[in-house]
LOROKE-492180 format. One record per residue (C-alpha): residue in one letter; z, y, x. Coordinates in Angstrom, 3 decimals, always signed. Layout:
N
 code        Z        Y        X
    A        Z        Y        X
...
//
This chain:
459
 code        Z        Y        X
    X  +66.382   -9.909 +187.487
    X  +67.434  -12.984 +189.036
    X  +71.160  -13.363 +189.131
    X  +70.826  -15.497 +192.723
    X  +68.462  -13.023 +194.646
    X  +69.178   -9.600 +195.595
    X  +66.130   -7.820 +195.345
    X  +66.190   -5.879 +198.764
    X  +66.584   -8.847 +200.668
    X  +63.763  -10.250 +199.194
    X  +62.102   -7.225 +199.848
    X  +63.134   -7.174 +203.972
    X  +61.870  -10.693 +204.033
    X  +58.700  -10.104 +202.343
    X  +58.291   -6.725 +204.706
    X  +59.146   -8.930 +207.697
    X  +56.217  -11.413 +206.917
    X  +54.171   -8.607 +206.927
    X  +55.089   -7.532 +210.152
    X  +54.473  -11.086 +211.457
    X  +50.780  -10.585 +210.066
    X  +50.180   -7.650 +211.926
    X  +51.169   -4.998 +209.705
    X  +53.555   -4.197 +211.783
    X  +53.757   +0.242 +212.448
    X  +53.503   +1.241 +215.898
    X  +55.633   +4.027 +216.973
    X  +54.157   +7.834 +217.261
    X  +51.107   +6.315 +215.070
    X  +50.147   +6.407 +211.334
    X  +50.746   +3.597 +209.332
    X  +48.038   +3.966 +206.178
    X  +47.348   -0.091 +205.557
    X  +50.180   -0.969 +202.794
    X  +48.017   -3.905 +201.178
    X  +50.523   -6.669 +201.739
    X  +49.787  -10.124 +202.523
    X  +52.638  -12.370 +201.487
    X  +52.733  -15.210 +198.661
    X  +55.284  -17.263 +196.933
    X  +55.198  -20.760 +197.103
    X  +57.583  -21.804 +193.912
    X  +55.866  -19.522 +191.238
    X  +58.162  -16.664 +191.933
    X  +56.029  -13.496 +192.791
    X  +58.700  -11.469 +193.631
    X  +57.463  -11.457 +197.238
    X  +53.467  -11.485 +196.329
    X  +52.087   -7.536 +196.483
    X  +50.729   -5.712 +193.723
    X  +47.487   -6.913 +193.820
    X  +48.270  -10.540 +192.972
    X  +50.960  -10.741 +190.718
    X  +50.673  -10.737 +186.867
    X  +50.604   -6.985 +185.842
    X  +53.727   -5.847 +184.623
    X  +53.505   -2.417 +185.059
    X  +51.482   -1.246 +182.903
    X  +52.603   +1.654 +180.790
    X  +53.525   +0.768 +177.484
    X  +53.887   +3.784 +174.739
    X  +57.131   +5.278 +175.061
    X  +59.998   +3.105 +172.875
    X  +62.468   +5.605 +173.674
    X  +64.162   +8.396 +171.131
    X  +65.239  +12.023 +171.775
    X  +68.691  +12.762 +170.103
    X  +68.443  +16.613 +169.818
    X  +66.025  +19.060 +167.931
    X  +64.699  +20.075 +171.262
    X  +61.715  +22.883 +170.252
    X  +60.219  +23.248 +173.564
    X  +60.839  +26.836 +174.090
    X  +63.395  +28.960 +175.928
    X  +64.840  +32.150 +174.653
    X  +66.121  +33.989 +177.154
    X  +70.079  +33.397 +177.844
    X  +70.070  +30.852 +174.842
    X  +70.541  +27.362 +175.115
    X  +67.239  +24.804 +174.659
    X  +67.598  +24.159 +170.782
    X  +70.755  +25.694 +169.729
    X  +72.786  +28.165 +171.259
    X  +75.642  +27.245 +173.066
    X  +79.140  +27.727 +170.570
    X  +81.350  +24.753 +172.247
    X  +84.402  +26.309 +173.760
    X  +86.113  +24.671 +176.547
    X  +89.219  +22.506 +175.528
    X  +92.738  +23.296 +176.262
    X  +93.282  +20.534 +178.569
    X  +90.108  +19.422 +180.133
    X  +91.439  +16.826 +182.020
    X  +93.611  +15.334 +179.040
    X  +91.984  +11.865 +179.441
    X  +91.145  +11.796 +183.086
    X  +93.013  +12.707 +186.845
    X  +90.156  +14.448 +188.332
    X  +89.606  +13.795 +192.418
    X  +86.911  +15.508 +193.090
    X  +85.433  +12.472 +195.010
    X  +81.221  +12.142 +194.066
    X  +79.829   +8.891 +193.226
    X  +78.400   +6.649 +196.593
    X  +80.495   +8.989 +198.880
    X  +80.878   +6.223 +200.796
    X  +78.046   +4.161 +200.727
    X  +75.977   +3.193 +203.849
    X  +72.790   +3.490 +202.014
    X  +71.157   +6.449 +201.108
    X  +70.065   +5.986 +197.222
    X  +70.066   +9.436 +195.857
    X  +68.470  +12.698 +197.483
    X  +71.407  +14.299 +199.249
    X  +72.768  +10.449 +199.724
    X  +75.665  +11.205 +197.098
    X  +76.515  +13.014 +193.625
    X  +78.531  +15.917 +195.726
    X  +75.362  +16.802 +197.731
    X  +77.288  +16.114 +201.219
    X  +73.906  +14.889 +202.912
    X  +76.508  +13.103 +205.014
    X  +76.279   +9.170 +205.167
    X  +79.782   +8.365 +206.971
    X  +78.415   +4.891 +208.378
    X  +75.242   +5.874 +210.036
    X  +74.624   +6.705 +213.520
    X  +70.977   +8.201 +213.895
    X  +69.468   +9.665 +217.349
    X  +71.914  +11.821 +219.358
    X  +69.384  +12.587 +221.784
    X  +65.721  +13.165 +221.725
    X  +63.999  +10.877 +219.258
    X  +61.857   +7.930 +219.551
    X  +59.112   +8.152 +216.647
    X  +59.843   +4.201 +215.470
    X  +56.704   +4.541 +212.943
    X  +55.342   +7.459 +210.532
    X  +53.908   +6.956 +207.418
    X  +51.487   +8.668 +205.118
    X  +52.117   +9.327 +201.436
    X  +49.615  +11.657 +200.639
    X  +49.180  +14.260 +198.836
    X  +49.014  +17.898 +200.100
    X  +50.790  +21.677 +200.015
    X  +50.324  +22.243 +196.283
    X  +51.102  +18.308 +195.244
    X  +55.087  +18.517 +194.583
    X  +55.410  +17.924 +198.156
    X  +57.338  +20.651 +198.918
    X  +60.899  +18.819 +198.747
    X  +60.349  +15.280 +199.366
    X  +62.833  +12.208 +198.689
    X  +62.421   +9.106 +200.257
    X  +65.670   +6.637 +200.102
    X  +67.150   +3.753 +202.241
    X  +68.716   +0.834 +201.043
    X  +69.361   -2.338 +202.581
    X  +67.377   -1.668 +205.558
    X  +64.268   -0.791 +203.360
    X  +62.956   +2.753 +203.100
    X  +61.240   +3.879 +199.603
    X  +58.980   +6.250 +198.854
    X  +56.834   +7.742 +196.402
    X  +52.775   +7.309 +197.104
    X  +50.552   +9.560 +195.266
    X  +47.009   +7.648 +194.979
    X  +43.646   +9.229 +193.891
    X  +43.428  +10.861 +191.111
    X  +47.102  +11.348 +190.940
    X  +47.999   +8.353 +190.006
    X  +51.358   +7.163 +191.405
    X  +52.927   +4.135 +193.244
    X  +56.237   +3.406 +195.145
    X  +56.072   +2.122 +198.295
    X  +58.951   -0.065 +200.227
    X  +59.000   +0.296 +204.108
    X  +60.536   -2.426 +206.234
    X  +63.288   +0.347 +208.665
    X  +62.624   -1.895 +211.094
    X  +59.164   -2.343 +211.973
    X  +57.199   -0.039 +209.189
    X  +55.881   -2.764 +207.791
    X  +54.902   -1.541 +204.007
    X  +54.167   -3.117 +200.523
    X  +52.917   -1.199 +197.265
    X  +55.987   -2.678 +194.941
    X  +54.896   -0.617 +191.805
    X  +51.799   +1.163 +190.571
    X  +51.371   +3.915 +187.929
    X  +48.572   +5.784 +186.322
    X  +51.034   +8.978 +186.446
    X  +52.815  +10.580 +189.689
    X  +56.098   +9.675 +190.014
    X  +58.481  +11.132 +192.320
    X  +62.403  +11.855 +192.648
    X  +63.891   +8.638 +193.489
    X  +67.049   +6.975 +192.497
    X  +68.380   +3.751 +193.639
    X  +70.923   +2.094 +191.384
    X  +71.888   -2.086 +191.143
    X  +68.417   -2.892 +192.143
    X  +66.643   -0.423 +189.526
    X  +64.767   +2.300 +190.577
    X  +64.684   +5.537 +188.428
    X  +62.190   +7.990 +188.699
    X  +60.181  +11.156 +187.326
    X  +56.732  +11.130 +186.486
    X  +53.699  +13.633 +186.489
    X  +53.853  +14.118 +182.682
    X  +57.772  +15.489 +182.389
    X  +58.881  +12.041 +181.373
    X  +61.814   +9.630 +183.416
    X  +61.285   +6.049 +183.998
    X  +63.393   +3.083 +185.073
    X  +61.888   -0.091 +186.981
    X  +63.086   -3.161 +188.111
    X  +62.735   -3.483 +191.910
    X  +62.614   -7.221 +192.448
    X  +59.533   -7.555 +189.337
    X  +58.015   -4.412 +189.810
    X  +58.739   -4.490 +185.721
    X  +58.948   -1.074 +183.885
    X  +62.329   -0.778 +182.229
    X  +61.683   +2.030 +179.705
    X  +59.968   +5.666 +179.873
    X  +61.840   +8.188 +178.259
    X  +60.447  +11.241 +175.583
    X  +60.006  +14.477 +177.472
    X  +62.903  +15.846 +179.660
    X  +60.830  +18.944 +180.840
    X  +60.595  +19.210 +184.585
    X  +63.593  +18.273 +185.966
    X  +63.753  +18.342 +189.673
    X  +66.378  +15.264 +190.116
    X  +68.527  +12.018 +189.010
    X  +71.724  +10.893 +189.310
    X  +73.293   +7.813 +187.614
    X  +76.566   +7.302 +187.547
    X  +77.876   +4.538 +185.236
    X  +75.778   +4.277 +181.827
    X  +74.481   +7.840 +182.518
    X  +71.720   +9.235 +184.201
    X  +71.313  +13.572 +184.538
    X  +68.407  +15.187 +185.312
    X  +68.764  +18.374 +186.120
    X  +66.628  +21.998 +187.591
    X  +68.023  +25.260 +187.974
    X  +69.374  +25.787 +184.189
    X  +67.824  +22.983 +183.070
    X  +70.431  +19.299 +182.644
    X  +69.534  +16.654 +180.274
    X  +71.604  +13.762 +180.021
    X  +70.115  +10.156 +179.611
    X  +71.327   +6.833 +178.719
    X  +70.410   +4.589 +181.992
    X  +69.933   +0.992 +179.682
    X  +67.669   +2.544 +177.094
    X  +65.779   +6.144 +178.264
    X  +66.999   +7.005 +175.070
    X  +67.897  +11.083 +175.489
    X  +71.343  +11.662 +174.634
    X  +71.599  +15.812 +175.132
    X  +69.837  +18.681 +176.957
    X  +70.844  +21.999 +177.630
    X  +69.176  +24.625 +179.511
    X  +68.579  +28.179 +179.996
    X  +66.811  +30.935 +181.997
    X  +67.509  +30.523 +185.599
    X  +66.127  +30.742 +188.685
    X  +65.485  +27.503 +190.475
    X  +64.031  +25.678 +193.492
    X  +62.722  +22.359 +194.038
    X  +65.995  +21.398 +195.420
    X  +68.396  +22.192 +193.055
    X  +70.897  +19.240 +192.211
    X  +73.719  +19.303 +190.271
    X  +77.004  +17.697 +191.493
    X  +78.858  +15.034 +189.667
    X  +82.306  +13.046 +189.512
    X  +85.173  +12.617 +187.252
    X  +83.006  +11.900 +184.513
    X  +81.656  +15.861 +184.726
    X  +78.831  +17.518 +186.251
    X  +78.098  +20.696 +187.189
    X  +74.455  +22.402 +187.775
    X  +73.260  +24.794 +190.068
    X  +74.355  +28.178 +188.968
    X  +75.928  +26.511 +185.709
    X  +78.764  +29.293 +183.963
    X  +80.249  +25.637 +182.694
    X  +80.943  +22.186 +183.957
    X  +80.189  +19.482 +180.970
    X  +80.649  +15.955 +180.010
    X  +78.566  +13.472 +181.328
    X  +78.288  +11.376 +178.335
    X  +77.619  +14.259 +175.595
    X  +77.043  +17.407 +177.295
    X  +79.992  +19.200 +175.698
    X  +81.677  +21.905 +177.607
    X  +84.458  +21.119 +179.930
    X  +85.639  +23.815 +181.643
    X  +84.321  +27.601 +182.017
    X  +83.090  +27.756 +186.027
    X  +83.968  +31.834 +186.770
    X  +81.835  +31.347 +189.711
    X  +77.821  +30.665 +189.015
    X  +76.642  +28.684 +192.486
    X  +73.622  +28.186 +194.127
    X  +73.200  +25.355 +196.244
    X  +77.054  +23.334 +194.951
    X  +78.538  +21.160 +197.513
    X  +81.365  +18.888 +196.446
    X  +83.362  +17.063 +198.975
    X  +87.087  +15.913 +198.708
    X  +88.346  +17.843 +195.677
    X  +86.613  +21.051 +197.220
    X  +83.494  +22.670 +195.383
    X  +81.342  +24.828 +197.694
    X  +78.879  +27.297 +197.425
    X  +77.200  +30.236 +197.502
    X  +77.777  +33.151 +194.036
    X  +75.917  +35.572 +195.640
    X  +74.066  +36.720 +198.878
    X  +77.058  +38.266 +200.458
    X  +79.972  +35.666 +199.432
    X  +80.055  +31.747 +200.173
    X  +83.092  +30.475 +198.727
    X  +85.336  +26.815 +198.172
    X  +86.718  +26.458 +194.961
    X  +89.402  +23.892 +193.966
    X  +87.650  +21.132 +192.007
    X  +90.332  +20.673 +189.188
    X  +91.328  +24.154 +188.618
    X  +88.309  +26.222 +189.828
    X  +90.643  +28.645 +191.773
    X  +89.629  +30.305 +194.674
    X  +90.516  +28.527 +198.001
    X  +89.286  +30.789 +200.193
    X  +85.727  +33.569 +200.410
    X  +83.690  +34.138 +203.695
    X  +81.296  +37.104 +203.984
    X  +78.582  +37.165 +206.598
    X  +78.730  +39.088 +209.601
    X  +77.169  +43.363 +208.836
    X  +73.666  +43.261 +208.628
    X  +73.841  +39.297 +207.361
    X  +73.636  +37.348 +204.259
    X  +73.621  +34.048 +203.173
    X  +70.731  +32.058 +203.873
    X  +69.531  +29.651 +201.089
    X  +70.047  +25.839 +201.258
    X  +73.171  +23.736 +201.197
    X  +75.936  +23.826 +203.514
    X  +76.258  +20.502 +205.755
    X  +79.946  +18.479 +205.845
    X  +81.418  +16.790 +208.671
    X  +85.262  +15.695 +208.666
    X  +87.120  +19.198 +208.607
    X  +83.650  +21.008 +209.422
    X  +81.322  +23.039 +206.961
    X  +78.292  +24.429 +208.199
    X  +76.039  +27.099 +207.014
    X  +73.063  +29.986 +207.673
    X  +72.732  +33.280 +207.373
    X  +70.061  +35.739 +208.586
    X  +69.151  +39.360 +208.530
    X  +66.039  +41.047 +208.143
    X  +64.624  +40.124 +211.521
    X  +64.456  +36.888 +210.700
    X  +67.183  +35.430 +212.701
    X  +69.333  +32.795 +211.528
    X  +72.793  +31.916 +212.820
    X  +74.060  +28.291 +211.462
    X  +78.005  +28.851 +211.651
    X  +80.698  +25.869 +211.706
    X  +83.354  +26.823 +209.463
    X  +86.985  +25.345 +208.829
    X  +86.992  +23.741 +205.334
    X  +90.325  +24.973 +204.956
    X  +90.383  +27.966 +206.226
    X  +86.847  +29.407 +206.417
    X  +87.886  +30.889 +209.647
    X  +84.459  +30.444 +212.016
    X  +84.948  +27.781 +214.474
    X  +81.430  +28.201 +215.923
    X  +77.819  +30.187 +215.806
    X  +74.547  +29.193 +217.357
    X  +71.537  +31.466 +216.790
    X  +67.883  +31.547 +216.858
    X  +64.604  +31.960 +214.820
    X  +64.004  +28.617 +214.478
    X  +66.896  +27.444 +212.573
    X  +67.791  +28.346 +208.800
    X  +67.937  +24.506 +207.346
    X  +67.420  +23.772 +203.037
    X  +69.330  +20.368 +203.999
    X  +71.942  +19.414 +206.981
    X  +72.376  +15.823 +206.709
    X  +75.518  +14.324 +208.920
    X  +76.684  +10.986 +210.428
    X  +79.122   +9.813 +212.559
    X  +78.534  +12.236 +215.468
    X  +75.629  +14.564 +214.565
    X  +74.541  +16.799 +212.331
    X  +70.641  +17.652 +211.488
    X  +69.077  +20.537 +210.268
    X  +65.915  +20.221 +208.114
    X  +64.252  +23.488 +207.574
    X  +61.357  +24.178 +205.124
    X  +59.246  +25.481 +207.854
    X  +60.661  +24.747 +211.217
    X  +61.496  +21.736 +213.509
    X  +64.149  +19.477 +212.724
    X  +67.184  +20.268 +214.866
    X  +70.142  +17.877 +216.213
    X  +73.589  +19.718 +216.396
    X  +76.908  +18.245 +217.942
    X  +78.888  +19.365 +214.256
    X  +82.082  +19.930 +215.792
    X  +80.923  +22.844 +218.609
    X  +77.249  +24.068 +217.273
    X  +75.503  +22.631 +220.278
    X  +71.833  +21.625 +219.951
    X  +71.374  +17.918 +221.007
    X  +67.616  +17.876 +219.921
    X  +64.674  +19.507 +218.364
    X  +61.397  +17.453 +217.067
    X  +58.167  +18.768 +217.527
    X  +55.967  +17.800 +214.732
    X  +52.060  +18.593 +214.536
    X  +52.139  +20.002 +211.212
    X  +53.470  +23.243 +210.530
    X  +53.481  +23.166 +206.619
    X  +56.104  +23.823 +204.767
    X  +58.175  +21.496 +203.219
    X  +61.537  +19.126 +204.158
    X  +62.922  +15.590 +203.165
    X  +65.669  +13.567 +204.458
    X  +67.372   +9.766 +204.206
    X  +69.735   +8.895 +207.081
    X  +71.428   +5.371 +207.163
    X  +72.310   +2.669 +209.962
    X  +70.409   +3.955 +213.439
    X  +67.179   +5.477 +211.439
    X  +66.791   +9.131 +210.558
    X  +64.054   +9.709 +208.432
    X  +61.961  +13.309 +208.173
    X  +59.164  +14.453 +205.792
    X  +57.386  +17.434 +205.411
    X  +55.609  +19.505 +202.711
    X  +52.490  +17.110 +202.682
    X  +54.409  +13.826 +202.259
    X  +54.206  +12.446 +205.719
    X  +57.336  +10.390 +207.003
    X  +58.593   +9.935 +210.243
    X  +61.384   +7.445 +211.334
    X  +63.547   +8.795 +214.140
    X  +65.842   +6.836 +216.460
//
């Protein structure tokens, strides 16, 4: 990559020329054309699409290695490979002062599903649509119900949306989307799916059909490396020279330069779609993990006494859920017990991940009936600052700015909330009712998907 050029204002410019050409989205309409028309005049074809640059990405055989005896089969409650013997050290945090702060907690972009390594969903700099949405442009990535569509991850950065495009017969391509005007490009192409996005330094990592990872360049459209077989992980995070993929009891840990697999563990566990890990202080911890571990070599930690779905980890505080009837924040260092809430009788917790604003947390429940309540909660307290109720709420995600917070549900209408008293600001009608939810938020542009790939871009 050129040391002179960042690569996503060369992509913005290139998007803009389309726009210029008449490639331009209209708002409220589908946007299908992304055959680019721009060409470089000095023999750089960073800006040129797909179709007329030199071919770089074309899939090589694998170079990369596997460092474990992996066999390819789970025993139940045993560890892929060898079962698990490491015992936690006697001071865990010997070497490091653990914060508790994730990795792009404060970034403006939104480069990793659930825009940071705690899971927040909150993007502190943006300020999307407080009151009923304009549809800016809408995009189609294809695909349909049964097409891993079901939890879908575009990402912002630098005023450029990017998403996965699944092509017939399921081959796979990433798209970039000019925020602006919907102006789109085909950046890479690849004869297998590829999904899962992260955005790191101008490289994009990625997941593809075959249970493989991948890292490209953005600017060249080059492929980095492909790694051996990770199984099916359901996300990435990088964080220095590390990247972890993890699903449900699943968490294999990468080296970001090479592909090259430095560990895997997994077991038996029950797992969605959307189940990330959370990461910082050099340690990450899975979805329902019994341990946190090292980033670098996968070696136990600490013991975690409490096994969480859907981990949130914001400020030193770890939340979650251990069971139906408990949600609970845990202190990040120590794992102690800050303080439990249990749903109201005839309640439980509802599943997805609990939003974050400032001193707010928010979560669902629902009872058999089918009614959800989404309840604001003190972080420091879990006293219950507010409840608002209906059948159409129970959100998988609720992503936060500055001022609002939205719930994305895996088969309802995306709904605005003012964070601090419950209120609904907004709800957007979409045509399709299939299930499925996806999310990006940054600068003034919201950004929804459903189960069947579509985007829309909210302001």
């Amino acid at each position: 990559m050129s040391p002179n050029r960042d690569p996503n204002t060369t992509r913005r410019r290139a998007l803009k020329a389309l726009a210029t050409a008449g490639f331009a989205g209209i708002a409220g309409c589908t946007n299908s054309d992304d055959n680019g028309t721009a060409t470089s005049t000095d023999g750089d074809t960073t800006d040129m699409p797909l179709s007329q640059r030199p071919t770089p990405t074309t899939d090589p055989p694998s170079t990369a290695t596997e460092t474990n005896s992996y066999t390819g089969t789970i025993q139940p409650r045993r560890l892929c490979g060898e079962e698990e013997t490491t015992k936690p050290p006697a001071d865990p945090w010997e070497t490091i002062e653990p914060t508790g702060i994730p990795a792009y907690h404060d970034d403006p972009n939104w480069r990793v599903m659930g825009h940071d390594t705690g899971n927040t969903f909150r993007n502190p700099h943006a300020n999307g649509p407080e009151s009923d949405p304009t549809v800016r442009w809408t995009y189609e990535c294809g695909g349909n119900a049964l097409s891993n569509r079901m939890v879908y991850t575009p990402a912002i950065v630098d005023g450029t949306v990017y998403a996965p495009l699944l092509r017939e017969g399921g081959k796979g391509a990433l798209v970039a989307i000019d925020a602006e005007t919907g102006a789109s490009e085909r950046i890479i192409e690849t004869e297998l799916y590829l999904w899962r996005l992260t955005i790191v330094d101008g490289i994009v990592y990625v997941l593809f059909g075959d249970a493989t990872a991948g890292a490209f360049d953005l600017e060249t459209g080059q492929r980095l490396w492909k790694s051996g077989t990770v199984r099916a992980i359901g996300s990435l995070r990088r964080v220095g020279d590390t990247l972890i993929g993890t699903k449900g009891g699943v968490m294999v840990g990468i080296d970001a330069d090479t592909g090259e697999i430095r560990w895997r563990k997994c077991k038996d566990t029950i797992s969605t779609d959307a189940s990330y890990a959370v990461r910082a202080d050099q340690t990450v911890y899975n979805m329902a993990g019994n341990v946190r571990r090292n980033v670098s070599t996968g070696a136990v930690r600490t013991d975690a006494p409490y096994q969480l779905q859907y981990p949130v980890l914001d400020r030193g505080q770890l939340f979650g859920k251990p069971s139906i009837d408990t949600f609970v924040s845990l202190d990040w260092k120590t794992m102690g017990v800050n303080w439990e809430f249990t749903p109201d009788k005839g309640y439980e917790m509802g599943g997805g991940y609990c939003g974050i604003f400032e001193e707010v947390i928010m979560l669902q429940t629902d009872n058999q009936r089918s009614e959800n309540t989404l309840l604001g909660l003190d972080r420091n307290t879990g006293e219950v600052l507010w409840r608002q109720s209906g059948k159409r709420l129970g959100p998988m995600f609720i992503a936060t700015d500055q001022n609002t917070a939205y719930a994305l549900s895996m088969s309802h209408a995306p709904v605005a909330l003012d964070p601090k008293t419950g209120e609904v600001k907004w709800r957007f009608e979409t045509e399709s009712d299939v299930a499925g939810a996806g999310v990006a938020l940054a600068d003034d542009l919201l950004v929804v998907s459903n189960g069947i790939g579509k985007l829309w871009a909210l302001e």
